[in-house]
C-alpha positions as CSV (number, residue, x, y, z in Angstrom):
1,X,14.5,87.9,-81.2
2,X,11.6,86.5,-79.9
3,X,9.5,88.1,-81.2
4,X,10.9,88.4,-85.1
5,X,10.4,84.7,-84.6
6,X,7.0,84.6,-84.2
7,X,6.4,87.3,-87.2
8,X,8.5,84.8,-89.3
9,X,6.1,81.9,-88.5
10,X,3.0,83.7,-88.9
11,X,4.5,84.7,-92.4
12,X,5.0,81.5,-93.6
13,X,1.4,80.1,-92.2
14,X,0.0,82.9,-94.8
15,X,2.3,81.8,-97.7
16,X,1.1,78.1,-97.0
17,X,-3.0,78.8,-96.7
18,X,-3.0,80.9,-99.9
19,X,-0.8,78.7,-102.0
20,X,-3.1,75.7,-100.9
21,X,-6.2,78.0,-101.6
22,X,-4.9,78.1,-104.9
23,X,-4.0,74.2,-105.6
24,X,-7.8,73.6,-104.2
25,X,-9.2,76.5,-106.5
26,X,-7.7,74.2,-109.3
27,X,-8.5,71.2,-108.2
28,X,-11.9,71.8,-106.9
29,X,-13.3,73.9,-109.9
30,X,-12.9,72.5,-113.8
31,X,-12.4,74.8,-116.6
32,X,-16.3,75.2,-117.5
33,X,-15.8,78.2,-119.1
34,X,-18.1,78.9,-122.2
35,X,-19.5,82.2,-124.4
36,X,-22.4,82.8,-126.2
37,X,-23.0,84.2,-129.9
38,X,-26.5,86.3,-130.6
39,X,-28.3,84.5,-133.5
40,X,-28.7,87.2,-136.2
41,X,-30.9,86.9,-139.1
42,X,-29.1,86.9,-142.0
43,X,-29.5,86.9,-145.8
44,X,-27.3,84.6,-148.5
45,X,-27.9,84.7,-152.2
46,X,-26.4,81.9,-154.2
47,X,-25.3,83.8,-157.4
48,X,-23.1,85.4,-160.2
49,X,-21.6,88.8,-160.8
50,X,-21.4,90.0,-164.5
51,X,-21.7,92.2,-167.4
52,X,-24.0,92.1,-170.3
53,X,-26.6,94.2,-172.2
54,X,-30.2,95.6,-171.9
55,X,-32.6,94.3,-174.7
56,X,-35.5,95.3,-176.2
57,X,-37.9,96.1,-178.9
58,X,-37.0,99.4,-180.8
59,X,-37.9,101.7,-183.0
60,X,-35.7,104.5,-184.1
61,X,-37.5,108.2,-184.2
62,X,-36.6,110.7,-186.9
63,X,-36.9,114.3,-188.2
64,X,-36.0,116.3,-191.2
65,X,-36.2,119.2,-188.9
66,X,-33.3,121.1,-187.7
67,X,-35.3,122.2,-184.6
68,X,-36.8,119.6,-182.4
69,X,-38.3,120.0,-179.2
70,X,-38.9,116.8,-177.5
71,X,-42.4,116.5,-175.5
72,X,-42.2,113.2,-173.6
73,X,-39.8,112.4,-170.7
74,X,-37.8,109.3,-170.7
75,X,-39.9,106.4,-170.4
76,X,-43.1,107.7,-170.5
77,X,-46.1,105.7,-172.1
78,X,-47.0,107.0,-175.7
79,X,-50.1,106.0,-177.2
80,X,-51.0,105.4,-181.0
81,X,-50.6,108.3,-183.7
82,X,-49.5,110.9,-180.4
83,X,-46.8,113.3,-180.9
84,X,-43.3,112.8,-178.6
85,X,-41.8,115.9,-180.1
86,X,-42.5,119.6,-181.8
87,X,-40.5,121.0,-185.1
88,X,-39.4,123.8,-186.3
89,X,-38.4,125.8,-189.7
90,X,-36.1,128.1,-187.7
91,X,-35.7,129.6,-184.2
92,X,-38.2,132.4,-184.8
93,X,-41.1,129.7,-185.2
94,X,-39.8,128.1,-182.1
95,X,-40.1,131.7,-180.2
96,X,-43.6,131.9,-181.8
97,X,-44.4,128.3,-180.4
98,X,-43.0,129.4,-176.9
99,X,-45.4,132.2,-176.4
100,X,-48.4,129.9,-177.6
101,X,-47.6,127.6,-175.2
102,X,-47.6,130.7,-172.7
103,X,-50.7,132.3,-173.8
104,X,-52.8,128.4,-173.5
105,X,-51.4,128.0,-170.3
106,X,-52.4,131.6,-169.2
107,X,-55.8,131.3,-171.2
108,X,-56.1,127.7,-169.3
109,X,-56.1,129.6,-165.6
110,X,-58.1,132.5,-166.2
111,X,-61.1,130.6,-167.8
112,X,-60.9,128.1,-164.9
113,X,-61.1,131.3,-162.7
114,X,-63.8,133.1,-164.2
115,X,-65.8,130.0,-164.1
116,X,-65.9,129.9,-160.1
117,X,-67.6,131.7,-158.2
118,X,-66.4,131.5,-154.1
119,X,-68.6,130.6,-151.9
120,X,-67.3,130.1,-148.2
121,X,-67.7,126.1,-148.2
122,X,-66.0,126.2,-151.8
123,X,-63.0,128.7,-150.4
124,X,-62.3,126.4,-147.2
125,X,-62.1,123.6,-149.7
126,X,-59.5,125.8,-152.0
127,X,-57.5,126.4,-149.3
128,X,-57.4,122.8,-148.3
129,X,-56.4,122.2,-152.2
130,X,-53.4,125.4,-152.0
131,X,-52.2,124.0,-148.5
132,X,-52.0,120.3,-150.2
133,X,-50.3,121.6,-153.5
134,X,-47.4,123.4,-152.2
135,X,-46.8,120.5,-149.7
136,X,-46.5,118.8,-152.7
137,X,-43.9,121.0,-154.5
138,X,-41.6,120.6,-151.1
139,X,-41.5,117.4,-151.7
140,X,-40.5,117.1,-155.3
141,X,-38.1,120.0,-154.6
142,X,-36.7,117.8,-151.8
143,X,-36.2,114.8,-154.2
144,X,-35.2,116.7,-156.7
145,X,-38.1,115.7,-158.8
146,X,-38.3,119.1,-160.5
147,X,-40.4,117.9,-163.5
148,X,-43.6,117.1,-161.3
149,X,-42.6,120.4,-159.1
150,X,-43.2,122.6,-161.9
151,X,-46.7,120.8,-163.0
152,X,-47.6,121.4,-159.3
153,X,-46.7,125.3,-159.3
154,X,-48.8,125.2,-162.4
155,X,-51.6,123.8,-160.6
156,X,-51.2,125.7,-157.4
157,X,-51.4,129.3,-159.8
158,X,-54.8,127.9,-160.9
159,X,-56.0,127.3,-157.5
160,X,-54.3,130.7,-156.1
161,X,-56.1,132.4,-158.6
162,X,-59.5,130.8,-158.4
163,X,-59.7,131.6,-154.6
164,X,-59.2,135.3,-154.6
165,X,-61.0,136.5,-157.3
166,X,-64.2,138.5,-156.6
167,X,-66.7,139.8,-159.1
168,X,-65.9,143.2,-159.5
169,X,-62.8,141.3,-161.0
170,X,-65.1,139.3,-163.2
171,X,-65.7,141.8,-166.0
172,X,-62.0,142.6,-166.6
173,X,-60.5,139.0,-166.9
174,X,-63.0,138.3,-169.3
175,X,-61.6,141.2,-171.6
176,X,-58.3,139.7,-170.6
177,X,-59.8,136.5,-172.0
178,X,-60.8,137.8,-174.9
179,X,-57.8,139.6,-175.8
180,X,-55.6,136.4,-175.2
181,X,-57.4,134.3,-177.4
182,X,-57.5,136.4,-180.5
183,X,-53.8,136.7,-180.0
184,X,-53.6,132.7,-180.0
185,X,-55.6,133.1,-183.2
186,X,-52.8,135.1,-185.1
187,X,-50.0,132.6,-183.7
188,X,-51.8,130.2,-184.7
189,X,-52.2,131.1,-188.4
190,X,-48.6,132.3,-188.3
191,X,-47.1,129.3,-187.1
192,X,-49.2,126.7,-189.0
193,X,-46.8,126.0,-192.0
194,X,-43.7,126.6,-189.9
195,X,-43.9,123.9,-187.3
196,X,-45.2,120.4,-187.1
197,X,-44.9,117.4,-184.7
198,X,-43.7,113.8,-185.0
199,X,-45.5,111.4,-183.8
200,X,-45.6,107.5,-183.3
201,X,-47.5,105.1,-185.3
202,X,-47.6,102.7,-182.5
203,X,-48.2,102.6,-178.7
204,X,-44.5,102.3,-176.7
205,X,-42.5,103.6,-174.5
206,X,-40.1,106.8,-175.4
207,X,-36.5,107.5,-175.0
208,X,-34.2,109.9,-175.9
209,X,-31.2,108.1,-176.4
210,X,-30.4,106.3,-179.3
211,X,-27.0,104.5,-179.1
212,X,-26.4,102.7,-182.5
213,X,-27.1,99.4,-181.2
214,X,-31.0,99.2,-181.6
215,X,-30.7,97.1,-185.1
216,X,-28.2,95.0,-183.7
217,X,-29.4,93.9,-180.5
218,X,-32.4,92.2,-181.4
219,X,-34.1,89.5,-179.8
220,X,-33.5,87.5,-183.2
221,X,-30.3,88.2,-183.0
222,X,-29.6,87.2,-179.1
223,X,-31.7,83.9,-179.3
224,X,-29.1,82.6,-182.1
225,X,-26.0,84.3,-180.9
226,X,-22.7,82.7,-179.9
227,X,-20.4,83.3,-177.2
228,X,-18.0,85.4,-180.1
229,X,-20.6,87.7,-181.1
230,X,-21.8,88.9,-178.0
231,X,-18.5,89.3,-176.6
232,X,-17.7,91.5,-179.6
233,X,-20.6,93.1,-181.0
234,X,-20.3,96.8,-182.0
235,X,-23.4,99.6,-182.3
236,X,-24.1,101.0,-185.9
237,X,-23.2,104.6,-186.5
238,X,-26.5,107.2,-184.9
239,X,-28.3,108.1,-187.6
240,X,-27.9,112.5,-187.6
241,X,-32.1,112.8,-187.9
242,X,-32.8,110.4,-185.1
243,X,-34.4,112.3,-181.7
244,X,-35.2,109.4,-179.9
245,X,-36.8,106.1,-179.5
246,X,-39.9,103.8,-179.1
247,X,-39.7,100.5,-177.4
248,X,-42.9,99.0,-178.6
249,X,-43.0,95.9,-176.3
250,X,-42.9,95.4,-172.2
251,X,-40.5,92.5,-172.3
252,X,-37.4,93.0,-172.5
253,X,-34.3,91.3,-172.4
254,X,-31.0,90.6,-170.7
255,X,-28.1,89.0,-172.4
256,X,-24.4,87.9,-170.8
257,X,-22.1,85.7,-171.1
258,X,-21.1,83.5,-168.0
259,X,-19.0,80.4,-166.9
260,X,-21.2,77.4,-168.0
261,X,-20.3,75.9,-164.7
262,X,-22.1,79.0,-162.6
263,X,-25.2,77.5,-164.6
264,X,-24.9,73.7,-163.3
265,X,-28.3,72.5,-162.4
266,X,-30.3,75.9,-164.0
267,X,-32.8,75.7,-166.5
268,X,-34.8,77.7,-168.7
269,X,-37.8,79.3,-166.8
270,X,-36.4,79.3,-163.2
271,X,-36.4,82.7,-161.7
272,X,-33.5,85.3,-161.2
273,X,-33.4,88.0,-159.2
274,X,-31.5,90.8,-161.0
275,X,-29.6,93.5,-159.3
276,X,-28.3,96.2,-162.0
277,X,-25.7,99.0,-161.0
278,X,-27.0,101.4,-162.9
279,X,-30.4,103.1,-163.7
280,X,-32.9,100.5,-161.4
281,X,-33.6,101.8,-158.0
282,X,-34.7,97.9,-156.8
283,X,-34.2,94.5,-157.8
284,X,-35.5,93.1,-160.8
285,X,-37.0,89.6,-161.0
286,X,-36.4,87.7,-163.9
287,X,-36.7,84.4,-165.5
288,X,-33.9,82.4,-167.8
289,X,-34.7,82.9,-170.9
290,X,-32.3,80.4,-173.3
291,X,-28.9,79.1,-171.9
292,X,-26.9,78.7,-174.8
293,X,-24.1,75.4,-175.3
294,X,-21.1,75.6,-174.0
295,X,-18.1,77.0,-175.4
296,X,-14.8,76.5,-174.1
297,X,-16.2,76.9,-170.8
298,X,-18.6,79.1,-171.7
299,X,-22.5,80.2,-172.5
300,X,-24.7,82.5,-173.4
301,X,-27.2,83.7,-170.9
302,X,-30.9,85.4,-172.1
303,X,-32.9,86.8,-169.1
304,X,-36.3,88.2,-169.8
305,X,-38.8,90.4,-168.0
306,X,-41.8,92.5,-168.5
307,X,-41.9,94.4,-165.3
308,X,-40.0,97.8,-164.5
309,X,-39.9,98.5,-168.4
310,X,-39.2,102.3,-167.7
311,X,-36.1,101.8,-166.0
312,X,-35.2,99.7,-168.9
313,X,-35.8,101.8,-172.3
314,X,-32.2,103.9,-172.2
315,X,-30.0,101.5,-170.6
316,X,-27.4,99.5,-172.7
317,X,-24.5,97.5,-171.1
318,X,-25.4,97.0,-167.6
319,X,-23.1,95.4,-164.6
320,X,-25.4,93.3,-162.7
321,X,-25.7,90.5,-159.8
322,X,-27.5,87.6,-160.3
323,X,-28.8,85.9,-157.3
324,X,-30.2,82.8,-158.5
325,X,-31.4,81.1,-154.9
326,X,-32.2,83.6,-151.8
327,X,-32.3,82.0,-148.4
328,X,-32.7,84.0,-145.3
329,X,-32.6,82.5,-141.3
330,X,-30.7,82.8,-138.5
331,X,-26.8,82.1,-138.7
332,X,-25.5,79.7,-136.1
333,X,-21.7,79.0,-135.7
334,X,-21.1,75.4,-137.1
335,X,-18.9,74.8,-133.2
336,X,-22.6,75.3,-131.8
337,X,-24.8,72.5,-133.7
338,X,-25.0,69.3,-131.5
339,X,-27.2,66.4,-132.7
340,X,-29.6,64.4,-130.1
341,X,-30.5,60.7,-129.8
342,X,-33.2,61.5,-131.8
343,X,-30.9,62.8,-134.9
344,X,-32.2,66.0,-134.5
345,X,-30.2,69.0,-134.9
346,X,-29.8,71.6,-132.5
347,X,-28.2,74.2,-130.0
348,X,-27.9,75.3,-126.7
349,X,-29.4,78.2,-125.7
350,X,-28.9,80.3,-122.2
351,X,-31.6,81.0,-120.5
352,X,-31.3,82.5,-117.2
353,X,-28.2,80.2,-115.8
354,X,-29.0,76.9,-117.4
355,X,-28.7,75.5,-121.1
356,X,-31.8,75.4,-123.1
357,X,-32.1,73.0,-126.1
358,X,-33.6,74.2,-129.2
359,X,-34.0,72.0,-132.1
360,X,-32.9,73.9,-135.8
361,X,-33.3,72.7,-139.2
362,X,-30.2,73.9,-141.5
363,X,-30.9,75.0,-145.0
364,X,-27.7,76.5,-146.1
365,X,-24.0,75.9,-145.8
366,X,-22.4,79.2,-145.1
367,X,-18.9,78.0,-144.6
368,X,-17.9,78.8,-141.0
369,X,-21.8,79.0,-140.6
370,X,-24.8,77.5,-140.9
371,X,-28.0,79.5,-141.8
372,X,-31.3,77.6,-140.0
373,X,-34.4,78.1,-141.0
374,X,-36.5,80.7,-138.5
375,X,-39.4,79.0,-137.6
376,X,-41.6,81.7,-135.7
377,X,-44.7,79.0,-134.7
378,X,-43.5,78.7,-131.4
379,X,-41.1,80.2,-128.7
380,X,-39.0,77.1,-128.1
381,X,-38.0,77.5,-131.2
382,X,-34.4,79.6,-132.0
383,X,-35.2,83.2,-132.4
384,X,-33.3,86.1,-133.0
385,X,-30.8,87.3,-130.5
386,X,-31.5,84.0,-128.6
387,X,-27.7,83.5,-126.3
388,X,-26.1,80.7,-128.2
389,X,-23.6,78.6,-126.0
390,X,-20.1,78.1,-127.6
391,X,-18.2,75.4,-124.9
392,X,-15.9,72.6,-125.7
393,X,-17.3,71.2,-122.2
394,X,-19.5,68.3,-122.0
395,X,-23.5,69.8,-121.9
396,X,-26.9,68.5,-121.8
397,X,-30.5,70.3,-121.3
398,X,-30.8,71.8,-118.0
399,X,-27.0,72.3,-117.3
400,X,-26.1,75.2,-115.2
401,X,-23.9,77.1,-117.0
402,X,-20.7,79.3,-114.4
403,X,-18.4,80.6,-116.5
């Protein structure tokens, strides 16, 4: 009995040091908890989404022919009185045209080949020149960019063939060469009043697609237009004969129509950076053209640009984002921005145990956010992934920060 006694009072002397442990736990240590947030950089475009059309300077190409064959890929630059596509009577003259074009390309190789003769300095270097050219073609391939892969195996035939020929091969590629050129001769005469070509009589830029709405959607016609007829314009009917297009000038054009109130404070000339859904692999800067009056809450909107034309020559209505003011920084929670004696704004940074403050200059309002300017001219000022200290305690410079 004794003993249960003393196990009883031994008890209840542990109960009573850990219970007032605990009250002096409380007591002794205040709630200085805290956490910290990373500063990120971060990008914030004040801007619009919409939808509108693609603009330009346009002339519609045409042929009687029932054959056509076009000869320039989309957007390529055409010069004056050059030829963007072949014709023909019937499908026999465009077999006939088929093997010219193989006989001049085979005629091309051979008289490039029998005009070398392969010395060892001159072979190393054609080697180099095979090793580089079928690089190249795994790359096109890769992109897809079959168009340049096939004017590379071209290349790389000529190159092949030029390095391995010796002159005991000499004498028979020159009858080879003769032979092929006599045959161009007859094709020639053959299929002289049976094709033709149609050609521009100005410099531009060619397309393929015609849509109907290249004699409506002038720049004439944009500069005067209302809300109503943008909203509602229609393309003419394709003419059967067209085959294309030539946009004759660089600028080109972007009209919309947007909420006049998204427009508050712009004016004509200001830059625009345009980002397109469709067809433009990159932004596209811009300037405001005209912004038209307001109309029941609503204007017209003409952006203009003379870069990235051959993105532009066979796109029509376009979705696109406008981002008419870009600011990039670091984003600070508005709960961490403190203001000194001085008026200066700032944050409290953790650096080793202790707060550090770091002076910031806000340029945007991000909502929950602020985005501050990165200022890289010095280390004290806030960088990126700098250990922000969120606390609703009391803090100062120097503090040493338990959590």
């Amino acid at each position: 009995m004794k003993g249960e006694g003393y196990v009883r009072v031994i008890v209840i002397l542990l109960c009573v040091v850990v219970a007032s442990y605990l009250v002096f736990s409380v007591v002794r240590v205040p709630d200085t908890g805290f956490t910290t947030y990373k500063a990120v950089l971060y990008e914030v475009g004040d801007g619009i989404s919409t939808s509108g059309f693609v603009v330009r300077d346009e002339q519609v190409l045409r042929s009687e022919q029932d054959i056509v064959v076009l000869t320039r890929s989309e957007g390529e630059r055409v010069g004056k009185d050059m030829s963007v596509a072949s014709t023909f009577l019937d499908a026999e003259a465009q077999a006939r045209q088929n093997r010219i074009d193989q006989l001049e390309e085979e005629l091309g190789q051979m008289e490039y080949a029998y005009s070398f003769s392969a010395s060892d300095a001159e072979s190393a270097t054609l080697d180099s020149d095979i090793i580089r050219a079928m690089n190249q073609i795994s790359s096109y391939v890769s992109r897809r960019d079959f168009t340049f892969a096939d004017g590379t195996a071209e290349q790389l035939k000529s190159y092949v063939l030029r390095r391995y020929i010796t002159s005991s091969d000499a004498k028979t590629l020159w009858g080879r060469i003769t032979a092929v050129r006599n045959q161009l001769n007859d094709l020639y005469t053959e299929a002289k009043s049976q094709s033709g070509s149609v050609t521009v009589d100005r410099a531009g830029y060619f397309s393929s697609v015609v849509d109907g709405y290249e004699g409506v959607l002038t720049h004439e016609f944009i500069n005067d237009a209302k809300v109503s007829e943008i909203e509602n314009v229609q393309p003419q009917s394709v003419d059967s004969h067209a085959l294309g297009k030539l946009v004759t000038s660089p600028k080109w054009y972007y009209v919309t129509v947007v909420d006049s109130e998204s427009l508050a404070g712009r004016s004509t000339g200001r830059k625009v950076s345009v980002s397109f859904a469709y067809d433009f692999y990159e932004n596209v800067p811009m300037r405001i053209e005209r912004i038209g009056a307001d109309e029941d809450g609503k204007c017209v909107l003409i952006l203009s640009s003379d870069e990235l034309i051959q993105d532009a020559v066979s796109s029509r209505s376009q979705s696109a984002d406008l981002i008419f003011d870009d600011k990039s920084g670091l984003r600070v929670p508005k709960t961490a921005i403190y203001v000194n004696d001085e008026g200066e704004s700032g944050v409290y940074v953790l650096e080793g145990a202790e707060a550090s403050w770091k002076t910031v200059e806000i340029i945007y309002d991000n909502g929950e956010s602020y985005i501050v300017k990165l200022d890289k001219s010095s280390t004290k000022n806030l960088w990126p992934e700098d250990e922000i200290i969120l606390t609703k305690e009391p803090i100062f410079n120097g503090k040493v920060m338990v959590k």
